[in-house]
Steps between C-alpha positions, in 0.01 A plus 500: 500500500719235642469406857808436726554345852600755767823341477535531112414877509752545755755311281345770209537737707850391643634444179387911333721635826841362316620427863641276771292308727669683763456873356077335432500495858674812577294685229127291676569505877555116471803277584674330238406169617096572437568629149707161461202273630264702308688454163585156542092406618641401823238725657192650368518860506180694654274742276566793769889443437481551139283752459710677775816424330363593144399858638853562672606433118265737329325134344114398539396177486187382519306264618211250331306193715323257389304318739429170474236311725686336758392143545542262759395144643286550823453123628578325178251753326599772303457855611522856342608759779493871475781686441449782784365310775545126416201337561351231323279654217375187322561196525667355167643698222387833407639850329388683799748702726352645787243419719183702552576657745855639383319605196244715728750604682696644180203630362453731812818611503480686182 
């Protein structure tokens, strides 16, 4: 399965509609001006605004993370954070995403 940029599915999904940038914006409740920025990368086009657009056109599109650990330098030291609350998890590099806590937390939930 390839993987595309919100802005390259829109260009996909711009380009199977065999219209105008004006009529894309008529057709998606957008001005012609966003579909412009959005096909030339000028702007990065939201998840929501896809998927929204997509389902006006009778198209799904789906969509696939993959999270990486996000790493930063905390006082010259490195630092892995977690992705839901952002506080230091370890110091130095590690795989992990979340910190205890947020893994409790989403454990309970279910």
């Amino acid at each position: 399965m390839k993987t595309y940029t919100t802005n390259e599915a829109f260009r996909k999904l711009f380009l199977s509609q065999n219209c105008t940038q004006l009529e894309m914006g008529y057709r998606t409740d957008t001005d012609k001006h966003s579909v412009h920025d959005w096909l030339k990368g000028r702007n990065q086009l939201r998840f929501d605004k896809l998927e929204q657009m997509a389902n006006h056109l009778g198209k799904r599109v789906k969509i696939v993370i993959e999270d990486k650990p996000i790493h930063k330098f905390n006082n010259g030291n490195l630092a892995t954070l977690c992705h839901k609350c952002s506080v230091i998890i370890s110091v130095g590099f590690t795989d992990d995403l979340y910190c205890k806590e947020c893994v409790k937390e989403q454990f309970k939930n279910k």
